[in-house]
N, CA, C and O atoms as a DFTB+ gen file, in Angstrom:
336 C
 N C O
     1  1     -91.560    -113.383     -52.904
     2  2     -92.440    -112.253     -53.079
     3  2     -91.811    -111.205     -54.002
     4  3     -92.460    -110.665     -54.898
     5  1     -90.140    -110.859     -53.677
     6  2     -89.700    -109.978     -54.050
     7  2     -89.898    -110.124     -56.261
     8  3     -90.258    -109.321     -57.122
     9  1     -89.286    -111.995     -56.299
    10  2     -89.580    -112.354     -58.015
    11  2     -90.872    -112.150     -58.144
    12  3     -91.062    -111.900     -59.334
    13  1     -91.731    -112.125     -57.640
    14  2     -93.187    -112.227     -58.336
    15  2     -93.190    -110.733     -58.748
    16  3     -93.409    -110.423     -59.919
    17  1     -92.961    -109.855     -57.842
    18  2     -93.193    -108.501     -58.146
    19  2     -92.180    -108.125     -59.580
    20  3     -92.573    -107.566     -60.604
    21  1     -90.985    -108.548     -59.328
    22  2     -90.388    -107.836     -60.726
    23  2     -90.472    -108.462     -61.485
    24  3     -90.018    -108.097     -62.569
    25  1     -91.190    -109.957     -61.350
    26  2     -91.781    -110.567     -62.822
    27  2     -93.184    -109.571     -63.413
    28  3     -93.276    -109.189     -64.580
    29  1     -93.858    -109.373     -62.693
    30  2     -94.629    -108.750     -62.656
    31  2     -94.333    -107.121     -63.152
    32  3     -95.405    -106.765     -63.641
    33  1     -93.582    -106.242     -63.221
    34  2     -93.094    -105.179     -63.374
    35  2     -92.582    -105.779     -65.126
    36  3     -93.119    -105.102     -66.002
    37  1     -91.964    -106.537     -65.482
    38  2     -91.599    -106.812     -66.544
    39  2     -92.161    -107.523     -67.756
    40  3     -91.769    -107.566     -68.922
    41  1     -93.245    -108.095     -67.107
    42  2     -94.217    -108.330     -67.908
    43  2     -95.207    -107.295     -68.340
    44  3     -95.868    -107.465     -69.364
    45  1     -95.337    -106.176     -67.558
    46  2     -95.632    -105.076     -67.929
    47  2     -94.953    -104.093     -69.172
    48  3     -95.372    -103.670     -70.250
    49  1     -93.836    -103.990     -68.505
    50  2     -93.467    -103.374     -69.364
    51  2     -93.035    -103.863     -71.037
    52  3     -92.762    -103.239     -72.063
    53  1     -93.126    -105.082     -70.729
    54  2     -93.184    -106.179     -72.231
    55  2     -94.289    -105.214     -73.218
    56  3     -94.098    -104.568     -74.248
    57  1     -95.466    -105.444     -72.411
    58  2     -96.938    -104.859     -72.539
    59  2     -96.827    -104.060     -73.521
    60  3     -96.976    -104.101     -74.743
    61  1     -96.393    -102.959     -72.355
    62  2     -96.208    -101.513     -72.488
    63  2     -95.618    -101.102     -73.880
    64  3     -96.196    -100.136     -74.377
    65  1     -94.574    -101.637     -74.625
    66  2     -93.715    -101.939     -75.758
    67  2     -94.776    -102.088     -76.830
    68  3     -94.504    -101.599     -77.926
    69  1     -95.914    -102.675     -76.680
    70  2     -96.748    -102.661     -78.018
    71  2     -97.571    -101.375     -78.303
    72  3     -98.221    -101.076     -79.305
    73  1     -97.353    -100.657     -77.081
    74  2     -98.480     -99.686     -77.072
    75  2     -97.735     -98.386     -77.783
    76  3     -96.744     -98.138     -77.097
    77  1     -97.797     -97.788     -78.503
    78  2     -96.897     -96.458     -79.363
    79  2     -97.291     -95.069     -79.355
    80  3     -98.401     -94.916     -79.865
    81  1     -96.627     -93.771     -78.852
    82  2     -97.692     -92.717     -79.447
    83  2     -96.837     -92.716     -81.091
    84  3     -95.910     -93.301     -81.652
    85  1     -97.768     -91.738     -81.342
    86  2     -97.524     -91.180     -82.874
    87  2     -96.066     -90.417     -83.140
    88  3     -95.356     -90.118     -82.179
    89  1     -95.807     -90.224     -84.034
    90  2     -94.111     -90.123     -84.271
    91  2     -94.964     -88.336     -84.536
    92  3     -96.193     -88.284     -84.575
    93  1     -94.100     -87.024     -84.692
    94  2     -94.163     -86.172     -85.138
    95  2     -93.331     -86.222     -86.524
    96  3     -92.237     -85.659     -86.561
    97  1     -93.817     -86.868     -87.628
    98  2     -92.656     -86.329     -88.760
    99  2     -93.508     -86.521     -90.074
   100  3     -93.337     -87.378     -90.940
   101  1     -94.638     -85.349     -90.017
   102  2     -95.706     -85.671     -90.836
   103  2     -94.486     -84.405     -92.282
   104  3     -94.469     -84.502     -93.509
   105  1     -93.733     -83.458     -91.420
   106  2     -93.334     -82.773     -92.833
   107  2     -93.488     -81.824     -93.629
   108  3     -92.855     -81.551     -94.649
   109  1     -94.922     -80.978     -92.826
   110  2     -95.498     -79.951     -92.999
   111  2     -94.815     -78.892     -92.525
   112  3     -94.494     -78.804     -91.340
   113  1     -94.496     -77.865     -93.552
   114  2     -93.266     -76.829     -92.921
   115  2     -94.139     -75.396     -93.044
   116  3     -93.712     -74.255     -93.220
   117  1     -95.584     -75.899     -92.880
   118  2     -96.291     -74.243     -93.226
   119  2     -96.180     -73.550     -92.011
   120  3     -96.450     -72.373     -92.248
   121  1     -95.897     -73.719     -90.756
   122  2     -95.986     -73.266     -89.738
   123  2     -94.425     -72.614     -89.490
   124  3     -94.325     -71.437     -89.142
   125  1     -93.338     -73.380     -89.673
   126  2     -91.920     -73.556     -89.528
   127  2     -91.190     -72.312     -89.253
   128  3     -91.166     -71.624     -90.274
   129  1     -90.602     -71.775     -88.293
   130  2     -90.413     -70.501     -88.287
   131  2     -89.336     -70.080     -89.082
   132  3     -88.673     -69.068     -88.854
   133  1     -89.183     -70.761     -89.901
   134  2     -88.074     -70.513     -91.182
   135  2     -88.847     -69.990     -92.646
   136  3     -88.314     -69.240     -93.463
   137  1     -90.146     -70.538     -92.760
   138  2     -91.174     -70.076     -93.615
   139  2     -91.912     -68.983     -92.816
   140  3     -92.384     -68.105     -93.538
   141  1     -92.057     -68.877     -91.900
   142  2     -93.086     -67.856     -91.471
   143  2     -92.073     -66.178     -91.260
   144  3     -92.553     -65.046     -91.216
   145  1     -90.851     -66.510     -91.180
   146  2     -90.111     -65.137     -90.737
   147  2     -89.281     -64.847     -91.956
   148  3     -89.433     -65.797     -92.724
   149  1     -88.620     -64.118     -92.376
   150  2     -87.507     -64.338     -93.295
   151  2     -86.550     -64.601     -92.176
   152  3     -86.806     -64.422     -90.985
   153  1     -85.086     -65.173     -92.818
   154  2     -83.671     -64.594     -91.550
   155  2     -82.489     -65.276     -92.966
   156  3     -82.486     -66.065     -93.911
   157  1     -81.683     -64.371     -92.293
   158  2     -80.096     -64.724     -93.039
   159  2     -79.830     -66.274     -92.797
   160  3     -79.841     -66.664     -91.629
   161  1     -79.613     -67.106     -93.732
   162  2     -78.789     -68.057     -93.737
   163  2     -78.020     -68.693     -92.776
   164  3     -78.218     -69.777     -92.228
   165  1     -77.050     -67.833     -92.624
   166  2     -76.403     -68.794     -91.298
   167  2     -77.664     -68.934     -89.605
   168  3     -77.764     -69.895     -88.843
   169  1     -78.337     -67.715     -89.557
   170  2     -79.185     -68.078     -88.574
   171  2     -80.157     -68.878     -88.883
   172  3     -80.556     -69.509     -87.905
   173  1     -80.815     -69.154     -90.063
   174  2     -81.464     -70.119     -90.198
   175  2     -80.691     -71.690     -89.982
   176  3     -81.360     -72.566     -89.432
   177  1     -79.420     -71.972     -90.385
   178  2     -78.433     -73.288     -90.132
   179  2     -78.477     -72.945     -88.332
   180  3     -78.210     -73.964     -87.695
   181  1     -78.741     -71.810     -87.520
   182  2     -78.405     -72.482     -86.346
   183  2     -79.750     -73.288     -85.561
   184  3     -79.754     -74.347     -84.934
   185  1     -80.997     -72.219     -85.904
   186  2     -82.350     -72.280     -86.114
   187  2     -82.585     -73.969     -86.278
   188  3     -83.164     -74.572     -85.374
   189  1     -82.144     -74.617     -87.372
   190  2     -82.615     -75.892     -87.544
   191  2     -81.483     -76.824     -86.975
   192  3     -81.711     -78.008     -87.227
   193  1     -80.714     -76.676     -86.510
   194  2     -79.633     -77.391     -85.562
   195  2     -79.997     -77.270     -84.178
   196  3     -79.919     -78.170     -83.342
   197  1     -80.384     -76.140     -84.001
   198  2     -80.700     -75.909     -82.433
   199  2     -81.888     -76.524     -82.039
   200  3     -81.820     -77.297     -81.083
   201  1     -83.153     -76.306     -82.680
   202  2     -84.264     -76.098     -82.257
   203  2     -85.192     -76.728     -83.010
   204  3     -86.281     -76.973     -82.490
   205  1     -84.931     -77.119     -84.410
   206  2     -86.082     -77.987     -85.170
   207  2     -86.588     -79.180     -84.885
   208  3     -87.722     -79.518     -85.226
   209  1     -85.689     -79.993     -84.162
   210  2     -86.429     -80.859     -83.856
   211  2     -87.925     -80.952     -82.513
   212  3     -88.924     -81.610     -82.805
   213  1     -87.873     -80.534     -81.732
   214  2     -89.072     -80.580     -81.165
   215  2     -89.543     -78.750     -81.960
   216  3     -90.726     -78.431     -82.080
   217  1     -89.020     -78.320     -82.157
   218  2     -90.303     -76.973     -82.660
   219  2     -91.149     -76.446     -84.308
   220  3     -91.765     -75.437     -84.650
   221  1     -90.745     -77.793     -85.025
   222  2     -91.479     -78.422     -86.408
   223  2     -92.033     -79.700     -86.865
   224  3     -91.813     -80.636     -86.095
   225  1     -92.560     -79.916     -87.708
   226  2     -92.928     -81.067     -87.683
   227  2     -92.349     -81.906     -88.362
   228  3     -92.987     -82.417     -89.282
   229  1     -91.024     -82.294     -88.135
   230  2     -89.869     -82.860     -88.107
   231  2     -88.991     -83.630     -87.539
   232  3     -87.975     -83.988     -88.134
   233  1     -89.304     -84.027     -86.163
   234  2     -88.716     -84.649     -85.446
   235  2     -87.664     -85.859     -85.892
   236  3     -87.857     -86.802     -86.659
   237  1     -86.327     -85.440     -85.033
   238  2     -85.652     -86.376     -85.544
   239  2     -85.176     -87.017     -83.917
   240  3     -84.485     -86.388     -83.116
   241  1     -85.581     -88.019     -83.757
   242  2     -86.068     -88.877     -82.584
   243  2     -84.958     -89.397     -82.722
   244  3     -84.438     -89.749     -83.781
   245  1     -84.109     -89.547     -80.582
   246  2     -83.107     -90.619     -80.589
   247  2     -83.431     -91.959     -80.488
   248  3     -84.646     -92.154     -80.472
   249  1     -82.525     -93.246     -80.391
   250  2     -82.807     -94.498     -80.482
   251  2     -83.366     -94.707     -79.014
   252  3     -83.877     -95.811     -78.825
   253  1     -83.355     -93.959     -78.105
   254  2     -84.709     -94.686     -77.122
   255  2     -85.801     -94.148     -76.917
   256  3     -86.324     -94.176     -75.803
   257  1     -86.395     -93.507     -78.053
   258  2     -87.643     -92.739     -78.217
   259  2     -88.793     -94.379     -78.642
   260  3     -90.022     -94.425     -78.599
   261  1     -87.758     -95.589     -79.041
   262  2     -88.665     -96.094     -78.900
   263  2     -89.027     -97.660     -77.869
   264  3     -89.566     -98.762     -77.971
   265  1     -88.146     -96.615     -76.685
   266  2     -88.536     -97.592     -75.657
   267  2     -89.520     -96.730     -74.877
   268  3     -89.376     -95.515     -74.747
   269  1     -90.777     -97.604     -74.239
   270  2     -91.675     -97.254     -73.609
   271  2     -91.275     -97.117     -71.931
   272  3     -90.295     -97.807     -71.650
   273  1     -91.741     -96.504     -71.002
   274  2     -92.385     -95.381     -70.796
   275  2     -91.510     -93.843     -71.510
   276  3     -91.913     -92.689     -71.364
   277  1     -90.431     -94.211     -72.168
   278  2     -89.446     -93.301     -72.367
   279  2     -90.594     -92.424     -73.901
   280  3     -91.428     -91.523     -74.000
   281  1     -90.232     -92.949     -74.368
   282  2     -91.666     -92.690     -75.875
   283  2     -92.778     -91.809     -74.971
   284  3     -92.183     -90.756     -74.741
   285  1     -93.615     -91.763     -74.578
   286  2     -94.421     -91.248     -74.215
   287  2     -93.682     -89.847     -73.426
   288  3     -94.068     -88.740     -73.803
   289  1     -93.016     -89.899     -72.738
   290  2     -91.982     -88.499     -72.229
   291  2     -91.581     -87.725     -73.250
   292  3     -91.613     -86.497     -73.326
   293  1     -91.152     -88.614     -74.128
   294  2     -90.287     -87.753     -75.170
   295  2     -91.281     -86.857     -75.996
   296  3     -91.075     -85.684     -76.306
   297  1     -92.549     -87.710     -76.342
   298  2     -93.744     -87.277     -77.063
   299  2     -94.237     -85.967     -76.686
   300  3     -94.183     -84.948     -77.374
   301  1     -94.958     -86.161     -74.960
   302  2     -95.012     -85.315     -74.283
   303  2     -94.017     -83.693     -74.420
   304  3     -94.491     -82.560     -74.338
   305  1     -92.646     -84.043     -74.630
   306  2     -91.697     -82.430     -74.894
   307  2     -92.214     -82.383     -76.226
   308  3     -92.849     -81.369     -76.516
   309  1     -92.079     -83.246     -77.075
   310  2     -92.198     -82.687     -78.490
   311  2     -93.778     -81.692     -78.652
   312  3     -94.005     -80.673     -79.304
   313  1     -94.737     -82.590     -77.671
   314  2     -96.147     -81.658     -77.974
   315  2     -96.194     -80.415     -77.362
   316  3     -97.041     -79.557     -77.616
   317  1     -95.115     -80.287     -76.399
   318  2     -95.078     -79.095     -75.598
   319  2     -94.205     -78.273     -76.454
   320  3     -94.748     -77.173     -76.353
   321  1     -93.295     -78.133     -77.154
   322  2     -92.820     -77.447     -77.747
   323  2     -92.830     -77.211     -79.056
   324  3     -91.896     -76.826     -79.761
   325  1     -94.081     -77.493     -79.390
   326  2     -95.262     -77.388     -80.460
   327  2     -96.020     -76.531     -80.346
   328  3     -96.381     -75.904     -81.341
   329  1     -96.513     -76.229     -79.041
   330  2     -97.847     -75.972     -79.099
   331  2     -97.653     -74.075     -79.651
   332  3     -96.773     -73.249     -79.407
   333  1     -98.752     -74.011     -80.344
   334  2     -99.120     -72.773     -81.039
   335  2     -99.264     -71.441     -80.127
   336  3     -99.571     -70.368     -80.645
């Protein structure tokens, strides 16, 4: 009983692997709070070290962004720390 179930769990998640959300890295920096504010230089280098990746449209995604259910979590912060 116990193999059927985690065959079952893994054949799922096989599944699950074809299914993708959308990447954020379309590149559009009109929003970017580096274009929208002025700031000195070095705060802008901490600005895009600290914080650009989920708060532009830039994302620079780690290597298990594209394992599933993990992808969809990660997606999920990036849209949340997007939002307008």
């Amino acid at each position: 009983m116990i193999k059927k179930i985690v065959l079952a769990l893994v054949v799922l998640l096989a599944i699950a692997q074809v299914v993708r959300p959308t990447k954020n890295n379309s590149g559009d920096t009109q929003k970017d709070i580096s274009t929208l504010y002025p700031m000195p230089d070095d705060v802008k280098v901490i600005v895009n070290k600290a914080c650009a990746d989920c708060h532009t449209n830039n994302t620079s995604y780690p290597f298990y962004a594209n394992i599933q259910p993990l992808a969809y979590w990660i997606e999920d912060h990036v849209k949340d720390g997007r939002q307008d």
